[in-house]
Backbone bond lengths (Angstrom), bond angles and torsions (degrees), N, CA, C in turn:
res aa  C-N    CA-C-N  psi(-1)  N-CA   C-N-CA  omega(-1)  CA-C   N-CA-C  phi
1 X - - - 1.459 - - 1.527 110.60 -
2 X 1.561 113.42 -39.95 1.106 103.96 -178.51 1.892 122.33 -81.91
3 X 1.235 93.94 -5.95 1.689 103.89 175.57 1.646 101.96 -76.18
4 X 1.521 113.37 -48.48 1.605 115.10 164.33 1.429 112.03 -32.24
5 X 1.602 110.22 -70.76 1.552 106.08 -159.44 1.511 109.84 -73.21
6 X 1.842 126.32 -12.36 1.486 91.87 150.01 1.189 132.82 -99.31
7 X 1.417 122.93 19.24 1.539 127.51 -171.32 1.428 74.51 -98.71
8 X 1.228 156.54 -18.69 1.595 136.81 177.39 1.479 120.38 -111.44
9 X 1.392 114.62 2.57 1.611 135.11 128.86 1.077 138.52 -75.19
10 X 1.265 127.84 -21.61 1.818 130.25 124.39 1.149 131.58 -14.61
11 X 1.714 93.70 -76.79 1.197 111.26 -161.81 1.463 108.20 -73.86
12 X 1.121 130.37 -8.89 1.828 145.27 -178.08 1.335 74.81 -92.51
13 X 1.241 156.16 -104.59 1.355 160.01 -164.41 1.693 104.10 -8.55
14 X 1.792 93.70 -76.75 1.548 70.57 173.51 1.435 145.70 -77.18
15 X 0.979 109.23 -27.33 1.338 112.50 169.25 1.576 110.63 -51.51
16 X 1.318 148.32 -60.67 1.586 149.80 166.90 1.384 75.17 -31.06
17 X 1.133 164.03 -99.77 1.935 155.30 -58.25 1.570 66.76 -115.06
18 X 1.776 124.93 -65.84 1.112 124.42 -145.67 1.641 120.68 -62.33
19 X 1.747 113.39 -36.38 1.266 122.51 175.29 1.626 108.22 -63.69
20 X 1.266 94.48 -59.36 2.123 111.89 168.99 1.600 89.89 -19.25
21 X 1.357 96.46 -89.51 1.764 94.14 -151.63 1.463 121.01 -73.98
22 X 1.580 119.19 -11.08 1.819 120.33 151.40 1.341 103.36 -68.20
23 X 1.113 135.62 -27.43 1.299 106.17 -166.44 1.975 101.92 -90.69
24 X 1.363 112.19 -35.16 1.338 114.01 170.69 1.976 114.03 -71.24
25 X 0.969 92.53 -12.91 1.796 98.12 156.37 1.788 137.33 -65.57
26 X 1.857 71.43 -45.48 1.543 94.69 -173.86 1.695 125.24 -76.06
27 X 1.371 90.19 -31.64 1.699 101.58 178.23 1.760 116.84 -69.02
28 X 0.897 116.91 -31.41 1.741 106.69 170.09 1.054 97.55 -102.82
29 X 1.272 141.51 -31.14 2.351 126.00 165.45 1.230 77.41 -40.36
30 X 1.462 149.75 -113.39 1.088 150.43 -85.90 1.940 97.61 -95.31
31 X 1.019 92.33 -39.96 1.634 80.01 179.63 1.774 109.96 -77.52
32 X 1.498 130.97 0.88 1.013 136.32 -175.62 1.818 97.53 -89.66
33 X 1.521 100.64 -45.57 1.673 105.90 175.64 1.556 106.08 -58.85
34 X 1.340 102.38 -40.09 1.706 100.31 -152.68 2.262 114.31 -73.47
35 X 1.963 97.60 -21.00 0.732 109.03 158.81 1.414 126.98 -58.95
36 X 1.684 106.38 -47.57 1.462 94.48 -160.84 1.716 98.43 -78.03
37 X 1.289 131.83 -9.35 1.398 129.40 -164.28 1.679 91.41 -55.09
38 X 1.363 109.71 -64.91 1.854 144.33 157.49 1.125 79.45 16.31
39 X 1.788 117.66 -88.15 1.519 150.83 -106.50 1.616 54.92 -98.79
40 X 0.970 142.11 -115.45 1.700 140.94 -134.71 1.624 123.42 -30.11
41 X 1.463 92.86 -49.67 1.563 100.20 174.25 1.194 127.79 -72.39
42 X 1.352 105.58 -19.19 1.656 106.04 -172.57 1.436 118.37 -139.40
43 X 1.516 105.72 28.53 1.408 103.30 161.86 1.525 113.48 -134.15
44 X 0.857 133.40 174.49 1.959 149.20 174.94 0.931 104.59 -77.04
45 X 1.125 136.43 78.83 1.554 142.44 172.35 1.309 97.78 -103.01
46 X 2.055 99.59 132.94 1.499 114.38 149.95 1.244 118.57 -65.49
47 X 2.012 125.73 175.83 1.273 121.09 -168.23 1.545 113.29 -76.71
48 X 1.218 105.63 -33.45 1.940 102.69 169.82 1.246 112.90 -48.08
49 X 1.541 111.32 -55.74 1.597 122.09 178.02 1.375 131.33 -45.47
50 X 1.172 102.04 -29.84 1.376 130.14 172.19 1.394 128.44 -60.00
51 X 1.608 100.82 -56.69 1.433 121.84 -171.77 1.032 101.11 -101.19
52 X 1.708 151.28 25.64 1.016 166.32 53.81 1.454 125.40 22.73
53 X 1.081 109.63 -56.98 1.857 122.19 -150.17 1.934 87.34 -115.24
54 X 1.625 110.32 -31.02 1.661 103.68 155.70 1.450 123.21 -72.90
55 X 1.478 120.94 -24.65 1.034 102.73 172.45 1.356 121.99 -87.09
56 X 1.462 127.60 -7.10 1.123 126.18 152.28 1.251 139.41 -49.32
57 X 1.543 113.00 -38.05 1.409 137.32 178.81 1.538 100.17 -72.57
58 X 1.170 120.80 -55.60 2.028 131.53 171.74 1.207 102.21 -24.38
59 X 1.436 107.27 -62.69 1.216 123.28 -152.57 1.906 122.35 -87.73
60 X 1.357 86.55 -17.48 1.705 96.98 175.18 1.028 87.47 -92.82
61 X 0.968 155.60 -73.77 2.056 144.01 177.99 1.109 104.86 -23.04
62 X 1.256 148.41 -73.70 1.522 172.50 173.41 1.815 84.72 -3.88
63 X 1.535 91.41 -80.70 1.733 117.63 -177.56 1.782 106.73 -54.59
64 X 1.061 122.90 -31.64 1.689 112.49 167.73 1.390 108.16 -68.70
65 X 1.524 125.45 -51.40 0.907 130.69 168.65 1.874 114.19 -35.73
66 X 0.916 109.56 -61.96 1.301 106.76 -176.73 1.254 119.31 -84.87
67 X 1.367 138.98 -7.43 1.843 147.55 140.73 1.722 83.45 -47.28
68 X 1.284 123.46 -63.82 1.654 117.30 -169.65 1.426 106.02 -40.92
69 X 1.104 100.52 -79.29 1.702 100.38 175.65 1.380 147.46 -1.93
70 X 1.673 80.86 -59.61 1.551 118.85 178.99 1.719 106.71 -51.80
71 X 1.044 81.44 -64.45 1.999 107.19 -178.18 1.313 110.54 -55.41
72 X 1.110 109.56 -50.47 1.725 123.58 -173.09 2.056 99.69 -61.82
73 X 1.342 110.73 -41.38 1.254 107.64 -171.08 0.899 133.72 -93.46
74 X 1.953 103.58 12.86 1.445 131.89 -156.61 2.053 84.55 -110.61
75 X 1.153 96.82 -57.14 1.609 111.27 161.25 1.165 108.22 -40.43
76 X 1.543 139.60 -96.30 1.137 132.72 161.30 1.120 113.00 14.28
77 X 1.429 113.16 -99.06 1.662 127.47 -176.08 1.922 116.22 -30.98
78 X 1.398 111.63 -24.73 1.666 108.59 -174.28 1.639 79.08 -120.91
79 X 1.303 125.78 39.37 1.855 97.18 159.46 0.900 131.11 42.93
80 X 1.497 105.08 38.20 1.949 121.08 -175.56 1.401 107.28 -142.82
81 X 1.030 116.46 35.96 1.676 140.64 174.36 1.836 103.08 -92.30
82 X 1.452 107.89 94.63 1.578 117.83 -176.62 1.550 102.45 -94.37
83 X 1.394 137.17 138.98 1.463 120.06 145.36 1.439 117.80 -118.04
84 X 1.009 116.39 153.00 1.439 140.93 -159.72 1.541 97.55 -72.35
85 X 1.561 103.88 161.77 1.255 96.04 161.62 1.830 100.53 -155.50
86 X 1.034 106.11 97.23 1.753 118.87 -174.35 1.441 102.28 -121.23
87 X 1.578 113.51 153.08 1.634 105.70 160.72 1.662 122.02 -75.18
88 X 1.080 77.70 160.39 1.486 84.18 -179.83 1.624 105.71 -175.46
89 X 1.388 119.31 159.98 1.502 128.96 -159.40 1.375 101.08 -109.88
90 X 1.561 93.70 105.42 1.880 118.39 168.58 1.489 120.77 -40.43
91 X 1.609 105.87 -42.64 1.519 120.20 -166.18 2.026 85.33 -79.90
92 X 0.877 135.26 -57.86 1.571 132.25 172.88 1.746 135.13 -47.47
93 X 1.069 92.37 -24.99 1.894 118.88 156.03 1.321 103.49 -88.46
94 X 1.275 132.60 -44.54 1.780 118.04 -169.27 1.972 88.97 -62.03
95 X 1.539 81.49 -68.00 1.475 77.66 -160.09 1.711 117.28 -56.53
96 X 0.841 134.56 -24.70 1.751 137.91 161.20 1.151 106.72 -31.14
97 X 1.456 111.62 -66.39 1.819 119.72 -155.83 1.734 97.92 -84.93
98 X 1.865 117.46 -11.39 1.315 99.72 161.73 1.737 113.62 -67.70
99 X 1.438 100.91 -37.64 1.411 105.64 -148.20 1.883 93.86 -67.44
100 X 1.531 123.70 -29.45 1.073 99.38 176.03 1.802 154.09 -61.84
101 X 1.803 81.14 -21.72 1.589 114.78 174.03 1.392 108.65 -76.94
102 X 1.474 123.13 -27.04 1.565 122.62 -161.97 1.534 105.48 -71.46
103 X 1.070 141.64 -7.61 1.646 131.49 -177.52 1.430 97.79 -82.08
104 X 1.852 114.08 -59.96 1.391 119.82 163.96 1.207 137.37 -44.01
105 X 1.572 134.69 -26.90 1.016 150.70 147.59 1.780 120.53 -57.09
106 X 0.945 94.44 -40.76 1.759 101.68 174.16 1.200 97.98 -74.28
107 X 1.228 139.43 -83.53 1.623 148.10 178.68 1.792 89.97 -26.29
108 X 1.183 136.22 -60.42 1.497 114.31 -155.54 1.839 84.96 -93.61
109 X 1.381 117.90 58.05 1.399 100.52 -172.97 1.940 158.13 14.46
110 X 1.712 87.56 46.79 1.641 93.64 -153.56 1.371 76.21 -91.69
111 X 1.532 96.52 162.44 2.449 118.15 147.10 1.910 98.67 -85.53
112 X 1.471 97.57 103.93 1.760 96.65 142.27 0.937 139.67 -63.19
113 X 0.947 145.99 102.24 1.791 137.69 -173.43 1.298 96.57 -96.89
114 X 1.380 106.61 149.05 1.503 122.57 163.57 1.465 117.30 -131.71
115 X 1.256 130.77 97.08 1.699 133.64 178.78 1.650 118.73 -82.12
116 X 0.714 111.38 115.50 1.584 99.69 -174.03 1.427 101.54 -146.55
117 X 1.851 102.13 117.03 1.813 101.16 -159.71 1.768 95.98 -79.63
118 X 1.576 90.50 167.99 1.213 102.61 -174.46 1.594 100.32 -72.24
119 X 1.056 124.54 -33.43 1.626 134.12 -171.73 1.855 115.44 -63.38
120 X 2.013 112.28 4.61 0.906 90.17 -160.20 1.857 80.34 -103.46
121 X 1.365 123.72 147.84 1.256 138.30 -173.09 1.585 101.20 -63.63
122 X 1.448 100.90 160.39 1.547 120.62 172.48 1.328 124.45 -62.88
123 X 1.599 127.82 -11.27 1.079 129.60 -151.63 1.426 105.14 -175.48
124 X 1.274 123.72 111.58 1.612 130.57 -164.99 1.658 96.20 -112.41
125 X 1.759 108.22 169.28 1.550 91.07 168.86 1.559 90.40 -127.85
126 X 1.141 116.55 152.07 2.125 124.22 179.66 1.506 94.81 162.48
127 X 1.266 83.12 -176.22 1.884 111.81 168.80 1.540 107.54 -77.42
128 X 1.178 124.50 116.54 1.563 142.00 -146.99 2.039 88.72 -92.80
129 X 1.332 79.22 -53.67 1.638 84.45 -173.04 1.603 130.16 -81.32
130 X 0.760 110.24 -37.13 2.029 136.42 168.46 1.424 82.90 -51.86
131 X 1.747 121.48 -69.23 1.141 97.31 -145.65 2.054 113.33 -80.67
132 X 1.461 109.86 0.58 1.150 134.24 173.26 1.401 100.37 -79.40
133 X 1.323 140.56 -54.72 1.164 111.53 157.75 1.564 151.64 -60.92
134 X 1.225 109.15 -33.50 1.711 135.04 125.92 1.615 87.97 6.03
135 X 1.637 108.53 -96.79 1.705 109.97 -144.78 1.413 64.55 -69.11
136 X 1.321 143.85 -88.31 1.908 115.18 -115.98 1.227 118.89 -52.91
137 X 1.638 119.21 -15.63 1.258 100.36 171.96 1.065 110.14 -71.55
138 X 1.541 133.07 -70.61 1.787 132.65 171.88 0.994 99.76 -19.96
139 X 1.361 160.57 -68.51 1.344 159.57 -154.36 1.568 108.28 -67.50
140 X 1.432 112.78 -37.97 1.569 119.54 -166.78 1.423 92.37 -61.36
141 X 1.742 92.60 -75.04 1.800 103.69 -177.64 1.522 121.50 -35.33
142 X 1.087 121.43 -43.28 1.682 148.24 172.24 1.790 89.38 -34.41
143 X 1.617 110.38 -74.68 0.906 109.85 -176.93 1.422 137.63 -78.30
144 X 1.266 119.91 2.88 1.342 148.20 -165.56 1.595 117.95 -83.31
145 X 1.489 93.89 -60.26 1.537 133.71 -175.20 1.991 108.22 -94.23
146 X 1.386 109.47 7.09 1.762 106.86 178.81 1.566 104.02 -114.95
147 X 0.918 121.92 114.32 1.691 133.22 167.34 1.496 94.97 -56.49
148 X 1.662 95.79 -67.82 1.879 79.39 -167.13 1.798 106.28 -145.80
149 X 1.015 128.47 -164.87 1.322 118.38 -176.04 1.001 123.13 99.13
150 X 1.291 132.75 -139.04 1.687 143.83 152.08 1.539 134.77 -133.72
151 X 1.594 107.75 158.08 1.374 108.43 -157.00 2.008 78.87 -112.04
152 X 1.482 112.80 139.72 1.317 87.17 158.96 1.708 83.08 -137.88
153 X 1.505 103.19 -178.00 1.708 133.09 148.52 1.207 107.31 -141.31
154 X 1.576 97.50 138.22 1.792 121.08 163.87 1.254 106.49 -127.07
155 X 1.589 97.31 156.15 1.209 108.02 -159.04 1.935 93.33 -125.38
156 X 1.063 142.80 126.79 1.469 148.86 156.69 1.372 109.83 -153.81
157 X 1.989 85.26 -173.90 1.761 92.44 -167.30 1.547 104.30 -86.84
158 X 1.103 142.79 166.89 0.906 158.17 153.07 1.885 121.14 -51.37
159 X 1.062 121.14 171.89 1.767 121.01 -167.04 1.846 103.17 -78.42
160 X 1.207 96.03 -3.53 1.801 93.35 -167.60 1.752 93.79 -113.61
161 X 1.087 120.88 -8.05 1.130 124.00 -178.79 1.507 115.94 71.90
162 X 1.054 134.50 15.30 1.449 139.41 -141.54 1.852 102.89 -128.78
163 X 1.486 105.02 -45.74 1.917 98.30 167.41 1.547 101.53 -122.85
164 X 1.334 95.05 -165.65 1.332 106.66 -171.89 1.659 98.65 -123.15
165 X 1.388 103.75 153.00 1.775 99.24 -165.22 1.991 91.33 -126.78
166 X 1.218 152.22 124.86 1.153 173.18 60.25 1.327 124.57 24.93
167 X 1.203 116.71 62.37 1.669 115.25 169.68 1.473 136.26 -102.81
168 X 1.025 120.67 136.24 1.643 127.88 179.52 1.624 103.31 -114.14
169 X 1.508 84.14 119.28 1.464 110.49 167.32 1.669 116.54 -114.24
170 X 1.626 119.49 160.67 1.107 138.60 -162.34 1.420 120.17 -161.45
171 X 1.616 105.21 133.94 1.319 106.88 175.39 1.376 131.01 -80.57
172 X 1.411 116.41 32.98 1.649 136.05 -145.58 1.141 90.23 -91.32
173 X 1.637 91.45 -163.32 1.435 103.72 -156.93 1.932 105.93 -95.65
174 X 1.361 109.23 -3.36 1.778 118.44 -178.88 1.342 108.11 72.90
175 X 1.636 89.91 171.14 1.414 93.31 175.07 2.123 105.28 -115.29
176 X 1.189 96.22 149.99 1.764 98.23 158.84 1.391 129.08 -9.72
177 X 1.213 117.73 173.57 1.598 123.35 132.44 1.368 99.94 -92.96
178 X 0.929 121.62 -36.40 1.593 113.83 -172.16 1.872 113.77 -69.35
179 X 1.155 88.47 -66.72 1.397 110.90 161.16 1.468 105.90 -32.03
180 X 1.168 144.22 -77.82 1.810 133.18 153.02 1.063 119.51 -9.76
181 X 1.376 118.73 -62.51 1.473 131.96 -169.99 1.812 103.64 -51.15
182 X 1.562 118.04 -22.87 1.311 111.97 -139.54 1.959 84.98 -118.66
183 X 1.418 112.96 -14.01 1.326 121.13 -162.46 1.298 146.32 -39.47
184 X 1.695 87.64 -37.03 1.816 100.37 -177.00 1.644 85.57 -131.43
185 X 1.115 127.91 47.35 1.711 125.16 168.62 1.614 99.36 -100.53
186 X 1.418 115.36 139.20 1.585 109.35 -171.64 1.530 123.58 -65.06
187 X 1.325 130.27 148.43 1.471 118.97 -162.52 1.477 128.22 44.47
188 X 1.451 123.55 40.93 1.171 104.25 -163.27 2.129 80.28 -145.91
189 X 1.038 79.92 132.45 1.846 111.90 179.60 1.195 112.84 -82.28
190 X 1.594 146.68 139.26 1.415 140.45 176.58 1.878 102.97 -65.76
191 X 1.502 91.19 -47.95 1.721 94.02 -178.79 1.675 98.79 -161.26
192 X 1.904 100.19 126.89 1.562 92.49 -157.03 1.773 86.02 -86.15
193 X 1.018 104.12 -20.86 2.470 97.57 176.07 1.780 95.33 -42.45
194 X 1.223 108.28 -43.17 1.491 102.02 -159.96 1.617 103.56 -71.56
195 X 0.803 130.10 -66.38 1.479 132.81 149.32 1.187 114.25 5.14
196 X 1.426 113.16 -93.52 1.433 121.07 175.50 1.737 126.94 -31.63
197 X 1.582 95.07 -33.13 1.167 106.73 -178.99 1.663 119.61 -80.20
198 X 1.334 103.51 -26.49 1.135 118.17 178.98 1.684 138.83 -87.96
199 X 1.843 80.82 -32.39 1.384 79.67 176.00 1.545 103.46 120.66
């Protein structure tokens, strides 16, 4: 019992450490993003300048995104991982988490596609943001792992008509059979050469 109550005084330990330092992470990321938005809207920028001060913004999201993570998996771990459930517009998250990959995608010369059926409603109910981070990673990797070709996501209903199904496809390089086998096992890479190679 008493090995219980500090393996569940730990885990309260870490988790406080984990919110503590995302949230002291998060406050100048976000005012660093919120500046450069500034710098976009309201100054005369040439096209380098431009795609510059966007990839800054990409990329400071990128990094909230992953302070999120952090936290979220710190949650996870003590079984205190809540998700929301508010409306919010599916077709406005697809296209968001495209628009963040698209500077990076252009620079490594890919086509983004974005499909988004007309059949999908104005107003969904879930976790708006989870599931916005959801695609950017698929989307990151999408774009990460493609030499050349295209990255897309579509968005429709499913065969029962009842949810909506969200996929990102890529002309990359894939994964294994083996590499599958190994996919969602913790710490564990399909192939760390590819990695290295990639980045």
């Amino acid at each position: 019992k008493r090995a219980e109550e500090q393996t569940q005084s730990l885990m309260k330990a870490k988790e406080s450490f984990f919110a503590v330092m995302s949230h002291e992470m998060r406050t100048p990321l976000t005012a660093c993003i919120g500046m450069a938005e500034v710098l976009r809207d309201t100054t005369s920028l040439d096209l380098r300048q431009t795609e510059c001060v966007e990839a800054v913004i990409s990329n400071g999201g990128s990094m909230l995104s992953l302070i999120n993570d952090i936290l979220d998996f710190s949650k996870l771990e003590a079984d205190r991982l809540e998700l929301e459930f508010a409306a919010f517009s599916l077709r406005e998250v697809v296209e968001q988490a495209a628009t963040t990959v698209q500077v990076k995608a252009e620079e490594r010369g890919l086509q983004l596609v974005v499909r988004v059926s007309p059949e999908v409603p104005r107003q969904c109910v879930g976790d708006a943001t989870r599931l916005k981070r959801v695609l950017l990673n698929l989307l990151s990797n999408a774009v990460k792992f493609t030499h050349e070709g295209t990255v897309s996501i579509t968005c429709g209903p499913d065969v029962s008509g009842q949810c909506f199904v969200v996929e990102v496809e890529d002309t990359g390089i894939g994964v294994s059979e083996a590499g599958l086998a190994r996919l969602f096992q913790p710490f564990t890479q399909a192939d760390s050469s590819i990695t290295r190679r990639y980045g």
